[in-house]
C-alpha positions in Angstrom: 101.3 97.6 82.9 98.5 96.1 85.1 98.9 93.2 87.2 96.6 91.1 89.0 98.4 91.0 92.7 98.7 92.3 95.1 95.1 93.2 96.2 94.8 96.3 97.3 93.1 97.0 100.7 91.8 99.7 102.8 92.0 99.4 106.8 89.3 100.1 108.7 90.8 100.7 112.1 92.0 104.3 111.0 88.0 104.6 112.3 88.6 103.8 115.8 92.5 104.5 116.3 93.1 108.2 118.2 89.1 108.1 118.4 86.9 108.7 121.2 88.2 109.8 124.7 88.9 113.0 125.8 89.8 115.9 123.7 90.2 113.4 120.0 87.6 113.3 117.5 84.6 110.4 118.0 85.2 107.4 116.6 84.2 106.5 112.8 81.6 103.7 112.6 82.5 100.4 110.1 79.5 100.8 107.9 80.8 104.3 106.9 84.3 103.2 107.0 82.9 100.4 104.3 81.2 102.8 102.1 83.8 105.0 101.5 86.3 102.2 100.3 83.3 100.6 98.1 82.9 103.9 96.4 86.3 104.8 96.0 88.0 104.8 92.2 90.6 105.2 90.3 91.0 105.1 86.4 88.4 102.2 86.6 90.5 100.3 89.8 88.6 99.8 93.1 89.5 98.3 96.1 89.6 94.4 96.4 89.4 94.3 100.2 89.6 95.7 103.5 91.6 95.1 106.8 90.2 94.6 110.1 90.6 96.0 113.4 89.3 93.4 116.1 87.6 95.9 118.4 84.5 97.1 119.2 82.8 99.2 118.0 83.4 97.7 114.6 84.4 93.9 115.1 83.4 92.8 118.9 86.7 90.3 119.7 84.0 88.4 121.3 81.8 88.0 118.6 79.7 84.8 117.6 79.3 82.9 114.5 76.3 84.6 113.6 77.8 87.6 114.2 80.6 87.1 112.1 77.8 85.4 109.1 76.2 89.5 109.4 79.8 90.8 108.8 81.3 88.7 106.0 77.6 88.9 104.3 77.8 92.8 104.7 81.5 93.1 103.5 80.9 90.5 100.3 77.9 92.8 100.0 80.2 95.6 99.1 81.7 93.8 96.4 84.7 93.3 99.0 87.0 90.7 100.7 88.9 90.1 104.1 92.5 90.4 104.8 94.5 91.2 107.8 93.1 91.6 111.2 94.5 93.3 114.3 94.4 91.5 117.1 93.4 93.6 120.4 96.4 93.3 122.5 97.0 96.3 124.6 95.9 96.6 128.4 93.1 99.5 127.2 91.3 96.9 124.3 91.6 93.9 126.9 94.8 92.6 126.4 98.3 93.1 128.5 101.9 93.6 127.9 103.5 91.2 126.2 106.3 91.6 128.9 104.6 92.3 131.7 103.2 89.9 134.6 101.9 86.4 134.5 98.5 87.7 134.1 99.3 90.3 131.7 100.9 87.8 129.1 97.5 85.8 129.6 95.5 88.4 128.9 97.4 89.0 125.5 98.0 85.5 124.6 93.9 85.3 125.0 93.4 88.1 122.8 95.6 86.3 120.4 93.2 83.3 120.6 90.3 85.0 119.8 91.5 86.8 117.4 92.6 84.0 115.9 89.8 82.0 116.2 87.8 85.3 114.2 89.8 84.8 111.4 89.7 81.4 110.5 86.0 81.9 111.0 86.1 84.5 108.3 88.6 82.1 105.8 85.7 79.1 106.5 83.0 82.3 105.7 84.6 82.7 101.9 85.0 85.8 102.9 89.1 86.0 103.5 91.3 84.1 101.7 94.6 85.8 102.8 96.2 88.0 105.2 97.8 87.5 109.1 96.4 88.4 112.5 98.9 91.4 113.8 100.1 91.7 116.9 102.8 94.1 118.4 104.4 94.2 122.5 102.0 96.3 123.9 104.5 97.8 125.8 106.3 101.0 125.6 109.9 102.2 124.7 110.3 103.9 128.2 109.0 100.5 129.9 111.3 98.1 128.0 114.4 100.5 128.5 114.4 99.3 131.7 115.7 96.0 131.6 116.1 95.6 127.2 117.8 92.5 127.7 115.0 91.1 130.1 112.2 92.1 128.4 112.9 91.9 124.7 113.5 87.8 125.9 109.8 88.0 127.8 108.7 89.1 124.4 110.2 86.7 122.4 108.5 83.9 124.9 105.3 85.6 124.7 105.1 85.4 120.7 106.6 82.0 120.5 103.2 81.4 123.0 101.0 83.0 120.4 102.6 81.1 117.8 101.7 78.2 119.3 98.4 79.0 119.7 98.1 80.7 115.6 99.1 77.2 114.3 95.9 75.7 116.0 94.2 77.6 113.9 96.4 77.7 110.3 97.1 81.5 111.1 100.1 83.3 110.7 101.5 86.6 112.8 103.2 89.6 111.7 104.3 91.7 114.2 104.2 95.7 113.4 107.6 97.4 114.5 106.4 100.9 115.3 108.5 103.7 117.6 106.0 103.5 120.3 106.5 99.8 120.7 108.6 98.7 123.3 111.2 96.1 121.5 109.9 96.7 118.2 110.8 100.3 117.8 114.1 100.4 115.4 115.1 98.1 112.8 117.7 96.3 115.1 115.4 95.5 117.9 112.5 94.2 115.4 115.2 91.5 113.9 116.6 90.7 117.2 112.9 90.2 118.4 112.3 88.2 115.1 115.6 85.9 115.0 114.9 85.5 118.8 111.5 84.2 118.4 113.0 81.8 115.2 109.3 81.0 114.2 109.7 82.5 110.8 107.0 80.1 109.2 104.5 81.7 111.9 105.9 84.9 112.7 106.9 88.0 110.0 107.3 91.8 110.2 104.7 93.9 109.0 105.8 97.0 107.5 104.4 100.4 107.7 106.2 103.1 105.6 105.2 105.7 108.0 106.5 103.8 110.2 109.6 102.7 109.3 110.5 105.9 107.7 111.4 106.7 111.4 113.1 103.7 112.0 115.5 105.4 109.7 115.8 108.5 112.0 116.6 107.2 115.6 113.0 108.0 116.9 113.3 106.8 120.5 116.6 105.1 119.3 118.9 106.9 118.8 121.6 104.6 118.7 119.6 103.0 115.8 119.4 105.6 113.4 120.4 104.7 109.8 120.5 108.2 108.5 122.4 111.0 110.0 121.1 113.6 113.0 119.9 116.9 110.6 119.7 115.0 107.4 119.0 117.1 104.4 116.0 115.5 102.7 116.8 117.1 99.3 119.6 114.4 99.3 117.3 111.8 97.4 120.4 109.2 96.8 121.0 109.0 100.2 117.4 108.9 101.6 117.2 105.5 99.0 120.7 104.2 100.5 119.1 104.9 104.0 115.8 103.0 103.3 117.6 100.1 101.3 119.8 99.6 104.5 116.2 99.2 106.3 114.6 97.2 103.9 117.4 94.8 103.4 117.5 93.7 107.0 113.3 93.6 107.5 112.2 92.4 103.9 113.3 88.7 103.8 110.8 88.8 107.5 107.9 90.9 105.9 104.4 89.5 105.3 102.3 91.8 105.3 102.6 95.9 104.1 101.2 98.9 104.3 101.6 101.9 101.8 101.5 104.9 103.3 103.4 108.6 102.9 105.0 110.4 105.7 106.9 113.9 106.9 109.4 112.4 109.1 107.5 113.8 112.3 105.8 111.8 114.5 101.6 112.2 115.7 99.5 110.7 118.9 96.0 111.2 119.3 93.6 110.0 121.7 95.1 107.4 123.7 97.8 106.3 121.1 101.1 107.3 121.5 103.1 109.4 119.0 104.5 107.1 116.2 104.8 107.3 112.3 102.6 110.5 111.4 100.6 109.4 108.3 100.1 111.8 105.5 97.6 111.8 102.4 99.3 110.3 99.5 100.6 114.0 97.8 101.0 115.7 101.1 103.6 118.7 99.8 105.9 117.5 102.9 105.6 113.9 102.4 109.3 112.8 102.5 108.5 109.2 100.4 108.3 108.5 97.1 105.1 106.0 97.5 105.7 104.0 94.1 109.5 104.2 94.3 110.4 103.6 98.0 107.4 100.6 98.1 109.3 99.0 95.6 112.2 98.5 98.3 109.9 96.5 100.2 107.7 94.7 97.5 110.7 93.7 95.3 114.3 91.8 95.8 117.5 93.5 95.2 117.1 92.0 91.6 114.2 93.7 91.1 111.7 90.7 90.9 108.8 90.8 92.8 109.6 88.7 96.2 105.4 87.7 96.1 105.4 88.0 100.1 102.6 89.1 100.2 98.9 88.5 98.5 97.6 92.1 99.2 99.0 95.7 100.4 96.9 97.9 102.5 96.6 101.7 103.1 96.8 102.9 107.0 95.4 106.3 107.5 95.8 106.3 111.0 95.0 109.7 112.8 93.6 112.0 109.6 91.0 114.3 111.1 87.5 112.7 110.5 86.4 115.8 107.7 89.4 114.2 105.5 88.8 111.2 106.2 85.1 111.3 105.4 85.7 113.5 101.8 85.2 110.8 99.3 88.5 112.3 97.5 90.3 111.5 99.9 90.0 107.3 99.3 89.9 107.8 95.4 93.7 110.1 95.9 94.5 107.2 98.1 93.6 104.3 96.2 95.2 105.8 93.0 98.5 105.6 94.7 98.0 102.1 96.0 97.3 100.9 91.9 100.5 103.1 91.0 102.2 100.9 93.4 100.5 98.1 91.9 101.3 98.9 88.6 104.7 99.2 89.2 105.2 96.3 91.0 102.6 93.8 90.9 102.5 90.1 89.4 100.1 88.2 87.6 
C-alpha cells in the first residue's frame, strides 16, 4: 500500500562528515550531493527532500538572506524541499561543549542561534515546512566519565538555554544520542538527559538506527547494554525483544529519524570519532531488518502509526566517496526508505 507521509529525505552532511583533513577522503560538494538525490528512483518514487548540515562548505552558518534566497531557489529547483538541519556545535565547526566552560556553552548556545535563525529563514523561504535543528553535547564519553553526575546536569542546563533561545524562533530540537556523545551515548543516559531537560514540547530524541543498534550493545556503556556480551545475531526473536526494550523507552521522545542499516561495529573517519558504522541498505552483514525494525520506532506498541514525525531521512555517514558518488547507490537507498514507507506510512 502507498501512503503519502512520511517524506522521505536524503542528508546531505554525509558530504562533509569524515571529509577533508588528513588521511580521509575530500569532502563532497552540496551541488553534487543534490544531484544525486534529484536523480535517484525507485519504482517511480523519488525523494521529497533533503536534510541539511549547517557548515561550510555547503551551508555557511553565517550566511545572509540572499544567500539563503540562492539555496532554497537551487534546492526547489531540484524538484526538492527542506527538512532538518544540523546545527554546528562542536569546538572544530565553531561551537563548544555543551558542558564545558562559560565560554564554551556560549559558543554552542550561539551556534544554536544561528542555526536557528537559518531555518526559520528557510520555513519563511517556502522552502521547509517541517523538520528540527539537531543538536548533540559535543562532548565525549571519556570527558563526561569524569564527573557523569556534574556534567550530564551542565548539559541539561545548556539545552534548556538552547530551548530558550529555539522558541524565539518557533523551532524545535532533537538531540541525536550517539556512542561518541558524552551523556547521550546509551539509552539510559539520553532519557535521563531528556526527563532532566523536561522541555518535551522543544526538545526530542532523534533516532539513528545505526546508531542506536549500539545502544543495544554497551558501546562505551557497558553497564547499559540491553542485549547480552557475545550475542548470537541469528537469534532474531531476541534481537526484536532487545530493540523493543530500546525503542519503548526513546520512542514517546523521538521527533525526528533516520533509516539506516548497520553491522554492529563501530567507524570514525576524519575527525569524527567512532560511532554507529553505516552500511548500504543490503549490506550481507547488515544486522537490521530496515522495514521491520523501523517499524519499532515509526509505530506504537498497537501498531498504529505514532505520526511523530512529517519525514524520515537516510544518513550515509562515512561511505567512501566512489559509493557514494555511484548513482545506484541512492536509487538501492531510496527503495528501502519507500519500503519503509510503504509499510508504515499514513495518508
Amino acid at each position: 500500500m502507498a501512503h503519502k507521509y512520511p517524506a522521505l529525505h536524503n542528508a546531505m552532511w554525509p558530504g562533509l562528515v569524515g571529509k577533508g583533513g588528513p588521511g580521509a577522503e575530500p569532502p563532497i560538494d552540496l551541488d553534487t550531493m543534490l544531484e544525486m538525490t534529484a536523480k535517484a528512483e525507485s519504482n517511480g518514487s523519488k525523494f521529497d527532500g533533503v536534510d541539511l548540515f549547517l557548515f561550510d562548505p555547503h551551508v555557511s552558518i553565517d550566511s545572509t538572506d540572499d544567500d539563503l534566497k540562492r539555496l532554497a531557489d537551487k534546492i526547489r529547483g531540484k524538484g526538492l524541499a527542506v527538512g532538518s538541519v544540523v546545527a554546528p556545535v562542536w569546538p572544530p565547526t565553531g561551537g563548544g561543549s555543551a558542558m564545558g566552560s562559560d565560554e564554551e556553552r556560549k559558543n554552542f548556545l550561539t551556534q544554536v542561534r544561528k542555526a536557528c535563525a537559518i531555518a526559520k529563514k528557510l520555513r519563511d523561504l517556502g522552502i521547509r515546512k517541517y523538520g528540527v535543528v539537531r543538536i548533540d553535547s559535543a562532548a565525549s564519553p571519556a570527558e563526561w566519565s569524569k564527573d557523569p553526575a556534574g556534567n550530564t546536569k551542565k548539559i541539561a542546563d545548556t539545552f534548556r538555554q538552547a530551548c530558550t533561545v529555539a522558541e524565539e524562533f518557533g523551532e524545535r530540537l532533537a538531540a541525536e544520542g550517539e556512542i561518541c556523545w558524552g551523556g547521550m551515548h546509551s539509552v539510559k543516559r539520553n532519557v535521563e538527559l531528556l526527563e532532566m531537560v523536561n522541555r518535551p514540547k522543544t526538545l526530542g530524541f532523534q533516532a539513528d538506527m545505526a546508531h542506536t543498534l549500539l545502544f543495544t550493545m554497551g558501546y562505551n556503556a557497558p553497564d547499559d547494554r540491553i542485549l547480552p556480551e557475545n550475542f548470537d545475531w541469528s537469534n532474531r526473536s531476541a534481537l526484536d525483544e532487545g530493540l523493543k526494550t530500546m525503542t519503548r523507552a526513546l520512542r514517546p521522545w523521538t521527533i525526528d529519524f533516520h533509516v539506516a542499516q548497520n553491522d554492529a561495529t563501530v567507524k570514525g573517519s576524519g575527525s569524527h570519532d567512532k560511532t554507529g558504522r553505516h552500511c548500504l541498505p543490503h549490506d550481507p552483514n547488515g544486522k537490521l531488518d530496515i522495514v521491520r525494525h523501523a517499524g519499532f520506532w515509526l509505530k506504537d506498541d498497537s501498531g498504529n502509526p505514532t505520526r511523530a514525525v512529517q519525514h524520515i531521512c537516510w544518513d550515509g555517514c562515512m561511505f567512501p566517496n566512489a559509493t557514494m558518488t555511484q548513482q545506484n547507490t541512492w536509487n538501492d537507498i531510496l527503495g528501502a526508505m519507500v519500503g519503509v514507507r510503504d509499510a508504515h506510512g499514513w495518508e
